[in-house]
Structure formats: C-alpha cells, structure tokens
mmCIF file of the C-alpha atoms, coordinates in Angstrom:
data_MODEL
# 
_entry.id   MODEL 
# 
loop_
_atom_site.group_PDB 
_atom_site.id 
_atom_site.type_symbol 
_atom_site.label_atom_id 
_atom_site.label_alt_id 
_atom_site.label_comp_id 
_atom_site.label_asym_id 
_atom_site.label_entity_id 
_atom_site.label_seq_id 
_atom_site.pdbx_PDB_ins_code 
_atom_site.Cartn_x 
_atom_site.Cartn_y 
_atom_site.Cartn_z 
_atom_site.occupancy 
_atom_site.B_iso_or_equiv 
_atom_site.pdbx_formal_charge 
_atom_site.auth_seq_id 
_atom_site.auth_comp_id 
_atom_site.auth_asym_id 
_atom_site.auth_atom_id 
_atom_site.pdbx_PDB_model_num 
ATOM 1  C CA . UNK A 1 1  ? 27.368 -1.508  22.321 1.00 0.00 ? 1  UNK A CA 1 
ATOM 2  C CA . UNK A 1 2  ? 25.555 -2.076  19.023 1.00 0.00 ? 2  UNK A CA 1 
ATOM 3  C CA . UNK A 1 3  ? 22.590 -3.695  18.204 1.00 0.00 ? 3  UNK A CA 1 
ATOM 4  C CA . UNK A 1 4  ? 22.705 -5.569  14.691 1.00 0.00 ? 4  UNK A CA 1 
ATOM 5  C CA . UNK A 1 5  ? 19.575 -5.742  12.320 1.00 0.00 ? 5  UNK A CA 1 
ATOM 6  C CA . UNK A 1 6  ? 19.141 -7.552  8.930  1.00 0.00 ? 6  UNK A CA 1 
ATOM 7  C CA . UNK A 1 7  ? 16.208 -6.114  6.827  1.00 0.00 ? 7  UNK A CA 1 
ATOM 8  C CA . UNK A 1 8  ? 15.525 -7.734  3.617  1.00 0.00 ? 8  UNK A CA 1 
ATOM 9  C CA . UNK A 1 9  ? 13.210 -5.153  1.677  1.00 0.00 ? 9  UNK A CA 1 
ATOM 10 C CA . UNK A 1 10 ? 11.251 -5.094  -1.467 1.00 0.00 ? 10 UNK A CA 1 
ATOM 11 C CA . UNK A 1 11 ? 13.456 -3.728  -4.676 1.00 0.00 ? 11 UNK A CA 1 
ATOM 12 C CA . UNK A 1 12 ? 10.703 -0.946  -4.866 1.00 0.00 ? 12 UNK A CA 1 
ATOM 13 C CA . UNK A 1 13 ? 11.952 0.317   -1.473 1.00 0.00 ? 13 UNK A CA 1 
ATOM 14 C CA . UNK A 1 14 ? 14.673 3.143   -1.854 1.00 0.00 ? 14 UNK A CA 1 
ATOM 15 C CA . UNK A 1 15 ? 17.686 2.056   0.484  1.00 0.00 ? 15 UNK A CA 1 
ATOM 16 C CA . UNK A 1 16 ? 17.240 5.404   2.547  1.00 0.00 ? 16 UNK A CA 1 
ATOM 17 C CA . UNK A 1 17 ? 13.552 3.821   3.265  1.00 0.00 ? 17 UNK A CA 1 
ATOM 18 C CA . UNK A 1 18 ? 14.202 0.579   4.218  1.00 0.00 ? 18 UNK A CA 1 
ATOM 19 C CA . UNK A 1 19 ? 13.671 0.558   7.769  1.00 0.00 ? 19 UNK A CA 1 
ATOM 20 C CA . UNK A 1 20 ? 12.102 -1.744  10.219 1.00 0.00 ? 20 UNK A CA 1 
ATOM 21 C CA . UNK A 1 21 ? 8.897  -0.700  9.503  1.00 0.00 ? 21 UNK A CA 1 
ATOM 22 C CA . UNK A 1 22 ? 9.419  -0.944  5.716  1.00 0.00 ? 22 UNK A CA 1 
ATOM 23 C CA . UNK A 1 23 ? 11.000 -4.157  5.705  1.00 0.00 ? 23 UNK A CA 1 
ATOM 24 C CA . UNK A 1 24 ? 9.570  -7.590  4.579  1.00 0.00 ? 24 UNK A CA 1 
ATOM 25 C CA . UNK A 1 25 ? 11.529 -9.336  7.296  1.00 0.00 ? 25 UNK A CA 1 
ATOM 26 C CA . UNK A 1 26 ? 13.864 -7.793  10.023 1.00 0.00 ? 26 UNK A CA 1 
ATOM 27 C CA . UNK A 1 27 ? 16.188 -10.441 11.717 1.00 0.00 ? 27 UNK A CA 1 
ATOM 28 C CA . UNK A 1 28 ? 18.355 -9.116  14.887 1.00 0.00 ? 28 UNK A CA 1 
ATOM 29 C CA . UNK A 1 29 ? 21.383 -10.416 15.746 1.00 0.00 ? 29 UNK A CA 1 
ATOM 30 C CA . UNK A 1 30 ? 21.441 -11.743 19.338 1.00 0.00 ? 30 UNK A CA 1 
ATOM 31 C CA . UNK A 1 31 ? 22.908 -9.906  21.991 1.00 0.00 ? 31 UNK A CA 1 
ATOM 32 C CA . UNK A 1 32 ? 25.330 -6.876  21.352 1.00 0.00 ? 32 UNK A CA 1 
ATOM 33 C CA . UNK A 1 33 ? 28.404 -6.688  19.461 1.00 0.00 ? 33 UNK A CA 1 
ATOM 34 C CA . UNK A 1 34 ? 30.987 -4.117  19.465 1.00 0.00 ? 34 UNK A CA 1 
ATOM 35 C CA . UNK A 1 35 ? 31.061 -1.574  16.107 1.00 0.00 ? 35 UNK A CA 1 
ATOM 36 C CA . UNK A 1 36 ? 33.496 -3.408  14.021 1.00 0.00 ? 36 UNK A CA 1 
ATOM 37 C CA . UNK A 1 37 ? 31.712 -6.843  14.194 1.00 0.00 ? 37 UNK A CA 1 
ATOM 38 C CA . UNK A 1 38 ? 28.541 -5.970  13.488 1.00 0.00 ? 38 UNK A CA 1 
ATOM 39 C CA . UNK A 1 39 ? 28.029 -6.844  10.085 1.00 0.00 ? 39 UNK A CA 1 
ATOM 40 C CA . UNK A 1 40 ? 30.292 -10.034 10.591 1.00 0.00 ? 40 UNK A CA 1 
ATOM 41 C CA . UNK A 1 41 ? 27.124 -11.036 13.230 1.00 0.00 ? 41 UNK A CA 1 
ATOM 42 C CA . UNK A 1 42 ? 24.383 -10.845 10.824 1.00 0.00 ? 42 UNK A CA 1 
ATOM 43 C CA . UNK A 1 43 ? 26.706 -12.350 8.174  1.00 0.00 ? 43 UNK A CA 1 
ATOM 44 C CA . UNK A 1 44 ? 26.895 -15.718 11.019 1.00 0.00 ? 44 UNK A CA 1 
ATOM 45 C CA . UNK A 1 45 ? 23.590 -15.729 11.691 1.00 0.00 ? 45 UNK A CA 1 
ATOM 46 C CA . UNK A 1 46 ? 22.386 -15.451 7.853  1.00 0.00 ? 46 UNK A CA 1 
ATOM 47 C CA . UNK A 1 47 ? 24.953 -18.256 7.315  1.00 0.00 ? 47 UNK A CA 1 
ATOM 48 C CA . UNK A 1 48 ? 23.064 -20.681 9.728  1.00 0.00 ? 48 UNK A CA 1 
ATOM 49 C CA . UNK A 1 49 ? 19.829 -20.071 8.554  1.00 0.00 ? 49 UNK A CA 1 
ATOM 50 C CA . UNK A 1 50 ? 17.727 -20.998 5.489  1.00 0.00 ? 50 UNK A CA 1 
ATOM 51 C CA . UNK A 1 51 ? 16.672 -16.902 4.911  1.00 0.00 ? 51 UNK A CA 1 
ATOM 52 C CA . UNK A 1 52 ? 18.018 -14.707 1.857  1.00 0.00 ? 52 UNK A CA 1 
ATOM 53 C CA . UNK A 1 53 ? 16.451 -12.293 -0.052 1.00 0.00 ? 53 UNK A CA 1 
ATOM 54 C CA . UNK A 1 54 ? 15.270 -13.207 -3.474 1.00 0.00 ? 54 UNK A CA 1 
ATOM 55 C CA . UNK A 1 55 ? 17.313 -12.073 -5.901 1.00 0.00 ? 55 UNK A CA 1 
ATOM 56 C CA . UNK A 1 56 ? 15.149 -10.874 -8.188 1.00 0.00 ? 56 UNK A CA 1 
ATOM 57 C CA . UNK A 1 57 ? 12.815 -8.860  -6.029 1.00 0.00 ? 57 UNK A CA 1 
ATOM 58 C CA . UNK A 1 58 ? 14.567 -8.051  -2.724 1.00 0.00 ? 58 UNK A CA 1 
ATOM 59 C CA . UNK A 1 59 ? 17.587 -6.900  -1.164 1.00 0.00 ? 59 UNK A CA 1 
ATOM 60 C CA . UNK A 1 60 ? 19.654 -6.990  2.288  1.00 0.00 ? 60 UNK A CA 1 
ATOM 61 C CA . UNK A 1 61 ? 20.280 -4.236  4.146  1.00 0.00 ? 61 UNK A CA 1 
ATOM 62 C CA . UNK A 1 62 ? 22.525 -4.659  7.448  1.00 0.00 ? 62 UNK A CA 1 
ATOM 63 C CA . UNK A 1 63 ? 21.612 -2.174  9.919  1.00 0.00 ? 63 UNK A CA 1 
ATOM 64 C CA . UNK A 1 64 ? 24.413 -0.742  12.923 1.00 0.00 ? 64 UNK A CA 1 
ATOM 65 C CA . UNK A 1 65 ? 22.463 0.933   16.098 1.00 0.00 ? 65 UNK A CA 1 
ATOM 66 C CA . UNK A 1 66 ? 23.990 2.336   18.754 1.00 0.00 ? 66 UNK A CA 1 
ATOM 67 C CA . UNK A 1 67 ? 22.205 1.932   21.816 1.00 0.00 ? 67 UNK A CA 1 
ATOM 68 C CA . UNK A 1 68 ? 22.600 4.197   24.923 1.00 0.00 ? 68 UNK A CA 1 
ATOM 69 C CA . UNK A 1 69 ? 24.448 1.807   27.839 1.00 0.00 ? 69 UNK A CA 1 
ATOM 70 C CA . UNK A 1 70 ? 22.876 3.161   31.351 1.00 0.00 ? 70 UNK A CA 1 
# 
C-alpha cells in the first residue's frame, strides 16, 4: 500500500529537497491507497480544505511512499 503526503515548500527549496523535514506544511492523506490513486487522494483532501500554497512563494509537491505491509 502507499502512503500519500502533500508538502507545500518554500520556492527557495529545490524540488529534489523538499521533503518532510523541509516542508512548510506536510498534510497526509488518511489511510492507504493503492499506487494509481495516490495523487487523486491528496487532490480530495486539498479540495475539502481551505490549504494551498501561495502562489507567489510556495509550491505543492505530492509525495508516493511505499510502505512495507508485514
């Protein structure tokens, strides 16, 4: 299964960087979702929420982990 972040980092941040340490704000997706709906998930929850980046100085960055299933 895959765990879905949003991180909305600073403009300043190369994309490679922007991590969940280097983010402003890092937003998970509840639950898992399977690989090809992962983006789709952040998408929702963005959608019902009052949080975007600012245009001007930050950017989104939708993040796709694998985690190990024991």
């Amino acid at each position: 299964m895959i765990r879905a972040l949003a991180l909305i980092c600073a403009v300043s941040t190369p994309a490679d960087r922007c991590d969940a340490d280097s983010a402003r704000v890092v937003l998970s997706a509840p639950g898992r979702v399977q690989a090809m709906q992962c983006a789709r998930a952040i998408e929702a929850m963005l959608a019902q929420s009052a949080i975007a980046p600012d245009r001007d100085t930050e950017y989104l960055k939708i993040v796709c982990k694998r985690e190990n299933v024991r």
